[in-house]
N, C-alpha and C positions, 0 to 999 in steps of 0.2 A: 389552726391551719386553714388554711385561705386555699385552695385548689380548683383546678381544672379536670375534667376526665372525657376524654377523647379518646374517637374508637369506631371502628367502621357498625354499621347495619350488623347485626347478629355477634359482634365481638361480647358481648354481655355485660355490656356499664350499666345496664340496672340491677343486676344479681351482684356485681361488684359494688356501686354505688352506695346500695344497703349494708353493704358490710364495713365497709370505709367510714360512714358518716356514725353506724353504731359503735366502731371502732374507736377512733376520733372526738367523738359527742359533738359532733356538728351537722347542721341540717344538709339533708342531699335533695341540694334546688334543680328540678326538672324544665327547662324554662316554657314547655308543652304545656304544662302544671300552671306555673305562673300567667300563660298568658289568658289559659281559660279562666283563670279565678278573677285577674284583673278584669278581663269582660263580662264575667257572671256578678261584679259586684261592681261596675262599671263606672270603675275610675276613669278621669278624666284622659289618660295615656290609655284605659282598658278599649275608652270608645273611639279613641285616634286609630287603634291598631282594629278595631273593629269594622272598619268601616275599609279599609284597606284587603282585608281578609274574606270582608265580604263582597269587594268588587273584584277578587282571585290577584289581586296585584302582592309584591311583596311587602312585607311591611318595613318602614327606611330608619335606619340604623338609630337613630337617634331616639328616636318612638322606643325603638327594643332595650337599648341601655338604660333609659329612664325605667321602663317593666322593671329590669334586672336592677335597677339602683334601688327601686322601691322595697324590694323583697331583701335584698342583704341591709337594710336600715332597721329588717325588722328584728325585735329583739332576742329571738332566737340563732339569728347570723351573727350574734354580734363577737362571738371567740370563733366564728371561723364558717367555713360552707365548703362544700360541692356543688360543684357549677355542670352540669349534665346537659349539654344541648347548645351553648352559646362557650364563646364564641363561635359563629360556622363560618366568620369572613376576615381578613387580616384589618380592615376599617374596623370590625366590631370589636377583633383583640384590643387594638388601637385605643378604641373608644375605652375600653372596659380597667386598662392602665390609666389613663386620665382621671376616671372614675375612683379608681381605689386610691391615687396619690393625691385627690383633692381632696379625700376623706382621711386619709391618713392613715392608709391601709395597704398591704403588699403581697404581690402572688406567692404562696411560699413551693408549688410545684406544678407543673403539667403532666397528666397523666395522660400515657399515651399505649392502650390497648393494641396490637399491631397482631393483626392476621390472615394470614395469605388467603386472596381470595376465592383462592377454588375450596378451603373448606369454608366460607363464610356460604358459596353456593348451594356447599350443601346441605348446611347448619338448617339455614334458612328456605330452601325450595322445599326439603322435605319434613317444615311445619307443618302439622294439624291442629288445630286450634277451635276449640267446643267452643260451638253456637251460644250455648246456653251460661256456661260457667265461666268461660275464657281459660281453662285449663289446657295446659300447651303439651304436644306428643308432637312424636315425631316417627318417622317411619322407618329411621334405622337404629337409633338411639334410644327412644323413648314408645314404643308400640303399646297400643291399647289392648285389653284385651280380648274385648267384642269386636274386629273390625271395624271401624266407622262409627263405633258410640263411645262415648266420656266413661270411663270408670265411676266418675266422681258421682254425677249427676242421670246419666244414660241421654245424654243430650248429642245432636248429629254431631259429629266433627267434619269440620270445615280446611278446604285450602284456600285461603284470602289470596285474592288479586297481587296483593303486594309480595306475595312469598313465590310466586309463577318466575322459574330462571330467567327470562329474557327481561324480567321487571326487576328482578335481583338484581341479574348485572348493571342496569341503568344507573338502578339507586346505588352501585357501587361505586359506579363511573363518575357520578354527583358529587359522591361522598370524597374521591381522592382530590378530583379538581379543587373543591374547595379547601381542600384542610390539608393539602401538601406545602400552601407559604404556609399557614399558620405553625405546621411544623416543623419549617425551617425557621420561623420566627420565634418562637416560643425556645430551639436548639440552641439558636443564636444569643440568646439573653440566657443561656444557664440555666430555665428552668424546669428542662424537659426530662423528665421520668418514662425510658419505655420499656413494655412488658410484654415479655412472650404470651398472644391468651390464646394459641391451640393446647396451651395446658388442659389440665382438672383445671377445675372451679377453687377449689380449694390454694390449687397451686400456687395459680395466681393471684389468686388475692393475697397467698402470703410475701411473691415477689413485691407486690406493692406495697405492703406496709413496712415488710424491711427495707425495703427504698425509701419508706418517706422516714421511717426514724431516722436510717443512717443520715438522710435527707436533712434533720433539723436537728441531729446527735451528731458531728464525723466524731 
């Protein structure tokens, strides 16, 4: 299976992503993953994009789909992937289709996590997240037992900048601008898969996989 998984800030495609690609037996490519490895081992596109990242500019699409071509070439992608993080622009979709029908490859679904943003607000603003261990709580879902220390480790727990609601929102507002064509374009070609995820965890991960069997079984 060849897939995509799309999903606002807090929808939870990496607690999905692991269980799809273990599901599946195909890698789940984080393209955050891929760009730091390609710079840490400074392929010739690792230090294109490197240098772009490092003057805070964005990096041009072309740069990104060579990343992402190099990592599904490799031999563990080769019955299939999750693609986590890319496409984020309808050029990139674009690009990323040219890519698979010159290799001789094809999308076989879009995953499309979809959930309302006043819970993603609160999913997300009321993270706490240990300094030390990176163990994640939360303040109405998931509470610690010491106040303000890790169970795990006894390490401070932290709110990151990124989790403050007026930051949330933004990065929501980001997140819909960009990936509202992509999911009208991905709907429009057939290949859009979407899933309730204010479910359980469990829920929805099983909406998705009997989506994608029906998906490549009707």
């Amino acid at each position: 299976m060849n897939l995509i998984l799309l999903g606002p800030p807090g929808a939870g495609k990496g607690t999905q992503a692991e269980k799809i690609g273990k599901e599946f037996g195909i890698p789940h490519i984080s393209t955050g993953d891929i760009f730091r490895e390609a710079i840490k081992n400074q392929t010739a596109l690792g230090e294109k994009a490197e240098k772009y990242i490092t003057a805070g500019e964005l990096v041009p699409d072309q740069i990104v789909i060579g990343i992402v071509g190099e990592r599904l070439a490799q031999p563990d992608a080769t019955n299939g992937f999750l693609l986590d993080g890319f496409p984020r622009t309808l050029p990139q979709a674009k690009a990323l289709d040219q890519y698979l029908q010159a290799n001789g490859r094809t999308l076989t679904a879009v995953i499309n996590i979809d959930v309302d943003s006043k819970l993603l607000i609160s999913r997300l603003s009321g993270r706490r997240i240990c300094q030390e261990c990176g163990a994640v709580y939360h303040i109405l879902t998931k509470k610690e037992k010491q106040v303000g220390i890790c169970d795990l480790c006894r390490g401070k727990l932290i709110h990151r900048e990124d989790d403050y609601e007026e930051t949330v929102k933004k990065r929501l507002d980001v997140y819909v601008k960009q990936t509202e064509p992509l999911i009208k374009y991905y709907r429009k070609s057939g290949l859009l898969l979407q899933v309730k995820g204010a479910q359980a965890i469990l829920d929805v991960y099983d909406e998705i996989v009997t989506g994608l069997r029906n998906w490549v079984s009707p």
